[in-house]
Every structure is written in structure tokens, then in C-alpha cells.
N, C-alpha and C positions, 0 to 999 in steps of 0.2 A: 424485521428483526424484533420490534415490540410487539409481534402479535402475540398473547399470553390466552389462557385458561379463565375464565369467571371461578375465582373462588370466593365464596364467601368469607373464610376467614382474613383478607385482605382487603374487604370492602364492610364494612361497619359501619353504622351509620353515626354519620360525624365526622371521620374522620377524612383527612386530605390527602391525597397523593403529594412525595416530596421526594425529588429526585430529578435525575434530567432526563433519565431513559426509563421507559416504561419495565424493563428490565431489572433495573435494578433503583428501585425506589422503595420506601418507608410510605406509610399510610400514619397519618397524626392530626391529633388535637391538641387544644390546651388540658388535657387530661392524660392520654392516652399518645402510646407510640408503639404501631407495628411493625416489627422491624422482617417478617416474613415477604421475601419477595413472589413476585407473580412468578408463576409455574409461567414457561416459554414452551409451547409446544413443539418436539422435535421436526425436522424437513430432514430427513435422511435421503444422501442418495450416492449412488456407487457410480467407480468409475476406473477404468483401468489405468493403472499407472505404470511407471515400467519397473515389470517383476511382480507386479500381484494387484487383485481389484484392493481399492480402499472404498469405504464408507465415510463422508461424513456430514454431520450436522448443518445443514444453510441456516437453519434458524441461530447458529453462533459461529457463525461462518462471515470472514470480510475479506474484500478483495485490498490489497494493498499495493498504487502502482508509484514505481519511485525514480522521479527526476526524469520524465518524458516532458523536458523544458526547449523551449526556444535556443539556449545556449548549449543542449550536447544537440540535438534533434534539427534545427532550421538550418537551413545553408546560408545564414546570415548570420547565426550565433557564433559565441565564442568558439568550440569545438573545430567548427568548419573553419574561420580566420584562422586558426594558428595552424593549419591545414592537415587537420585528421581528416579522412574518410569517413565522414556519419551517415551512410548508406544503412551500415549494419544498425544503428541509432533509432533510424523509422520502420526496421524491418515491423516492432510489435505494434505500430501503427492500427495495422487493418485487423490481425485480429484482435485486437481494445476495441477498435470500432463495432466489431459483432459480438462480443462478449462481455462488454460493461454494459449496454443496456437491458442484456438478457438478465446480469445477475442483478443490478438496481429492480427491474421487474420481478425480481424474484424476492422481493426484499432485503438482499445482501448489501450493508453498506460500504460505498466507496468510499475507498481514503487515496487520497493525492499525498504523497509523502513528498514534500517538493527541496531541494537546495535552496535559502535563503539568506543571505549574507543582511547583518544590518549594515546601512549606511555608513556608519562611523566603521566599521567590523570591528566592532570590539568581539566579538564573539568569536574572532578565528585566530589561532595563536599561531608566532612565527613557523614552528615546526609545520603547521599545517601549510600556512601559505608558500613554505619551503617546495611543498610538494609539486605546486602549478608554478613556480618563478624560482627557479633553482639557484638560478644566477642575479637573481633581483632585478634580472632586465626582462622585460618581454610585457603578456599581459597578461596579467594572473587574476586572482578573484579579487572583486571590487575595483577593480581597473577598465576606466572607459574604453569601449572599441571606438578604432578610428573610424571616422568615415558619422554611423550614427553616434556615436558618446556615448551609445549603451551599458552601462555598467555592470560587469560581467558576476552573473548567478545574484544579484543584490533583489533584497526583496519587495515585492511591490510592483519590480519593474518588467520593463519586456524580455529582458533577458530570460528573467526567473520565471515567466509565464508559462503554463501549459500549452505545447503546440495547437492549433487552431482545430487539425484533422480531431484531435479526439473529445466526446463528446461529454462534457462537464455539465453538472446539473446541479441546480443552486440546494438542491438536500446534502450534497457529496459535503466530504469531511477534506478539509485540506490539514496537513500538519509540516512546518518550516524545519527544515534540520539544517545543520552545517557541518557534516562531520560525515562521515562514510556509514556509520550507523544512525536510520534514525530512531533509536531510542536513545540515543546519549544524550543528555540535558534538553530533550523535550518533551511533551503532554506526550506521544504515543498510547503508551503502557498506561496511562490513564484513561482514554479516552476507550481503549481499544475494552479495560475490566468495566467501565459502565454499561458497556455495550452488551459485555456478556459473552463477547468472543472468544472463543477456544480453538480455532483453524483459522489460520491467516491464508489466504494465498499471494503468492507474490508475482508481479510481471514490473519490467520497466528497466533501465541503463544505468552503470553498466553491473551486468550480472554478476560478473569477475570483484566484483568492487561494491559498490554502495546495495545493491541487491544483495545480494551473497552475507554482507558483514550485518546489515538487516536482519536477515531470515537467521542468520548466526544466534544472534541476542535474541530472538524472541523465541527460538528454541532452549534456551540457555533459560529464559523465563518460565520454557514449562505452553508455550506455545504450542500447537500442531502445526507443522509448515509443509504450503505446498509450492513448488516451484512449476509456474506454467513456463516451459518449455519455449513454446513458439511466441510467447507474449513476453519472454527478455531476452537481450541481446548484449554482446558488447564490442567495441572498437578496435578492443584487447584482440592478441594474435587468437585463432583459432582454438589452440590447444587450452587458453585460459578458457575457455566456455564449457570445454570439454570437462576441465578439471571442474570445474565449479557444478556439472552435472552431476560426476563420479563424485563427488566431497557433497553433496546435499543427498542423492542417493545411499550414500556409506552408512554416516553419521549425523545428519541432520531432518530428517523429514523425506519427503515423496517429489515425484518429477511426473508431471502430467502436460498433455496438449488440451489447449483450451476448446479444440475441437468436439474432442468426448465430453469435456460438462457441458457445453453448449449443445449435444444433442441431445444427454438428460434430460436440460433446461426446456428444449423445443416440445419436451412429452406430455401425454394428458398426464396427472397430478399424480394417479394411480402409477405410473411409472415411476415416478422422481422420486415419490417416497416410499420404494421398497427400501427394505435393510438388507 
């Protein structure tokens, strides 16, 4: 993602690089401030999606996977206890396993968009927790499971952990939501314009739901969104995945199988960066 161009006009002698991403950083002294960022060199590369090939940028390109946690995904988590079926939960499992260390290799960076409740949950309003405890009996978010005590989606803990099958690397970006979108009152949208990203893709649970109201808002931001296909899933009946297919293809962005970027990815360089 920071691979940039040597320009001279951003390198002066004197002056510091001041930023957090090589992307989008100032160069300065106690004299001087340039505020011209480094040229990012395009990674173009094409891929069929359904209804037409798309192009686009890796070099402003991140993968975004959301709520592939112990509590929807483990058959020890919350999901599983209250006795949903999370089958459909680990379907995007195996291919996250083949398709996030192709794209970290490719310099794409990961983002763990994760469900994280504080401790106290001041952050979750009754209306919210109405949704998982309808009746005010049961076990809702921030409610220890019987058996371990584990404290359902709260942060820090096992609940809210990344399942173990997928492969996390201490570069990756993690960001805490608690709402079904997570760009509502967190870093996202910040972290994502340092970066310089302009194409999100998306995978992860459930699609119907925190996926979907996700990829919502960051199209509403002015985002490129891509919806990998076989990398999100949901619990929700059939026809909601269906619909959240046809509703991202309509009006929102593009639908791809992470299959086709992954054999982009697999190509000598001369392939991946045609336009």
C-alpha cells in the first residue's frame, strides 16, 4: 500500500516525513512544509464480476472482513448456545484462509472489523440491546455464557476473538464496532482515507446484516465496494443473502468470487497489472 514513486519535489533536503502512512504524509522542517503527497503507484487488475469485468487499483485497494468471531463462528459461542445453526458462519472460513495471505502479499491491507462491546457497555443503547434480549430474559450482548462465563461479543475477550482457523498477522489493522455498521462512531473512515483507499472489499457474517449496512456506508461515503461472494455468508434464511446479493449488485457496488482475484493474484506481475 505505501509503495510510492521517488519524487524529488517531496524529498528536500531537510526536510522530515510526518504522517502515519507513507501515503499520505507532509514532509517538514522548522522552516518549511510540504504538503504534496507521494505519487502511489497504480497495481491494476481485472476481474469478472457478475455482469461485467471491473478493474481495480490494489495499490488503494483493502480487504475488509467483519465479525468472523468466536461468538457468531465457534460452536462454543454465543450464536451456537442460543441454538442458531453457524454452519453457514464458517462457510467463508477456507476461502479467507486462501485469499488473505495472497492479498497481505500483495500489499493489500487487512482490516478485522470486529463486534466489541465495552465492559461496562455503555456504548450499546437499550434499543440496540432490545434486538438480541427482546424479552430482557435470555443472553444478550455483555451477558456471561453458562457453562464458561464468557462474556458475549465484549472486547478483549474470547468471545469477541477472531476464530483461530483464520490467519491474522500482527501488520493487520483490527477496528472495534458495536452497531451493525462499522463506520458508526468508530476510526474506520479515518484509518481507511490515510491509507488512501478507494475499493473496499468486503467478506465476513452476517451478510444480510453487519456486512451489507457496512458496505451501505462506505458506498454512501463515496467508497468503491466489492462484495466477495463465497467469503460472506449468513444464518439469516436463504433468501436474505439472496436479497443482499441483488441489493449490492443493483445499487451498491459489484459481487465477485474470491476465486477470480485469487488467480490474478497467483500471476506473473505482467498479468495483474493489465488495465
Amino acid at each position: 500500500m505505501d509503495a510510492v514513486s521517488t519524487d524529488p519535489a517531496v524529498n528536500d533536503e531537510g526536510l522530515l516525513p510526518l504522517g502515519s502512512t507513507g501515503s499520505n504524509s507532509w514532509m517538514v522542517s522548522d522552516e518549511r512544509a510540504n504538503l504534496v503527497r507521494q505519487v502511489v503507484l497504480p497495481r491494476p487488475i481485472t476481474v469478472q464480476a457478475q455482469g461485467k469485468l471491473i478493474t481495480f487499483d490494489l495499490a488503494r485497494t483493502a480487504l475488509v472482513v467483519v465479525d468472523m468471531q468466536n461468538d457468531f463462528c465457534h460452536s462454543e459461542g454465543w450464536l451456537a448456545h442460543i441454538g442458531v445453526d453457524i454452519a453457514p458462519a464458517r462457510r467463508p472460513i477456507a476461502p479467507l484462509r486462501r485469499l488473505v495471505p495472497m492479498l497481505r502479499g500483495s500489499s493489500v491491507p487487512i482490516i478485522w472489523l470486529n463486534w466489541g462491546n465495552r465492559p461496562d457497555r455503555l456504548n450499546l443503547s437499550p434499543s440496540l440491546l432490545h434486538v438480541y434480549k427482546p424479552s430482557g430474559v435470555g443472553i444478550g450482548l455483555g451477558d456471561a455464557l453458562p457453562g464458561s462465563g464468557a462474556k458475549v461479543l465484549e472486547r478483549g475477550s474470547w468471545s469477541a476473538a477472531i476464530v483461530d482457523e483464520l490467519p491474522v498477522a500482527p501488520t493487520d489493522i483490527h477496528v472495534a464496532k458495536y452497531r451493525m455498521s462499522g463506520f458508526q462512531d468508530t476510526e474506520l473512515d479515518s484509518i481507511l482515507r490515510n491509507l488512501g483507499v478507494t475499493t473496499l472489499l468486503f467478506a465476513g457474517v452476517n451478510a444480510d446484516q453487519c456486512v451489507l449496512c457496512t458496505l451501505q456506508d462506505a458506498n454512501f461515503r463515496g467508497y468503491d465496494c466489492v462484495l466477495l461472494e463465497d467469503c460472506a455468508a449468513t444464518t439469516s434464511p436463504d433468501y436474505c443473502m439472496a436479497a443482499t446479493i441483488y441489493n449490492v449488485n443493483q445499487c451498491f457496488g459489484f459481487v465477485v468470487r474470491s476465486e477470480v482475484i485469487a488467480s490474478e493474484l497467483a500471476q506473473p506481475p505482467s498479468r495483474c497489472d493489465r488495465s
